[in-house]
ZAMARGU-4260 file (C-alpha; in steps of 0.2 Angstrom, whole numbers, plus 5000, padded with zeros to 4 digits):
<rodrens>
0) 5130/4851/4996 | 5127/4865/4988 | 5118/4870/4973 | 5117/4883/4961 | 5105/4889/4948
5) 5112/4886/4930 | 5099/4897/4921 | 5109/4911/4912 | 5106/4929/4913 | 5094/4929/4899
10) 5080/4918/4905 | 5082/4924/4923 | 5065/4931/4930 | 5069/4947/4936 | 5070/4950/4954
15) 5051/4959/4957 | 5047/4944/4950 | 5053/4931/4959 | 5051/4939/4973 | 5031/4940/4971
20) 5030/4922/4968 | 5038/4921/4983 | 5024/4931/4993 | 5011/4923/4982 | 5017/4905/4987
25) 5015/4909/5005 | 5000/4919/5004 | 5007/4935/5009 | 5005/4945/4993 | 4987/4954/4999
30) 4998/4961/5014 | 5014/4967/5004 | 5000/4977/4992 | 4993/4984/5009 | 5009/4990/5016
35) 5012/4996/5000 | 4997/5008/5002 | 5002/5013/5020 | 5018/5018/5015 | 5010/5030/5002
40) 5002/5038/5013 | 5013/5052/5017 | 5019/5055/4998 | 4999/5056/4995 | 4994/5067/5006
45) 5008/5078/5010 | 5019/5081/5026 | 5009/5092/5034 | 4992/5079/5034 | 5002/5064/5039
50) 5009/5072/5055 | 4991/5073/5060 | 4990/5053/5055 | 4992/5042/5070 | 4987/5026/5065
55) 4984/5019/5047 | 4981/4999/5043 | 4972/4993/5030 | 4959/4979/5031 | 4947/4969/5016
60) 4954/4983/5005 | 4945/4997/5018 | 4959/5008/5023 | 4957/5013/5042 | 4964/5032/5047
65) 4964/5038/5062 | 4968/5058/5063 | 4969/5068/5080 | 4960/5083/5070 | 4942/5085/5068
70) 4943/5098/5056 | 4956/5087/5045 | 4944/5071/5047 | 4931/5083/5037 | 4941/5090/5026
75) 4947/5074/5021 | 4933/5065/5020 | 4927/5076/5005 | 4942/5070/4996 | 4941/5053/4998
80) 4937/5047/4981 | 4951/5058/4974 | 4964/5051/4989 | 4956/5033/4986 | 4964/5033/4967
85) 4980/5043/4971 | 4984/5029/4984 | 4980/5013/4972 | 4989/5022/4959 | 5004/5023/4971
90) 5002/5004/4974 | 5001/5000/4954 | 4986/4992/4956 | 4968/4993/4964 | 4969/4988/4985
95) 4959/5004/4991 | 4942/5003/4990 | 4936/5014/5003 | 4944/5023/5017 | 4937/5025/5037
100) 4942/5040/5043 | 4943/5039/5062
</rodrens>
């Protein structure tokens, strides 16, 4: 048996929609809005910074980077504030709260 949705194309949440009442039904928005963040990354902070960028996960709105450059982890930490709004503005929304450069 099959059945079909008889709303009409006017009263039909749009896609984004559904689909994040989706995640939020099974609790999986938080991660969608973390990947979100991760996959900025790169468009944030340029080609060159993300090739030095070999692991990145965020956790309780802390994202976690580790870089294999000393001299890029300094840097970087001075811009964190700036990087910290770039990325939630990215996501749409605030995730970011602090960032661990490691």
């Amino acid at each position: 048996m099959q059945y079909f949705c008889l709303m009409s194309a006017s009263n039909k949440p749009p896609l984004e929609g559904a689909i994040m009442e989706f995640l939020r039904y099974y609790g999986l928005e938080e991660k969608y809005n973390d990947m979100k963040v991760v996959h900025a990354w790169k468009d944030v902070v340029g080609k060159m910074i993300a090739s030095h960028t070999m692991d990145l996960y965020v956790q309780r709105k802390v994202l976690f980077v580790k870089l294999d450059s000393d001299a890029l982890r300094n840097e970087l930490a001075y811009s964190k504030s700036l990087l910290i709004e770039k990325l939630n503005d990215a996501a749409g929304r605030q995730i970011i709260q602090d960032i661990v450069f490691r």
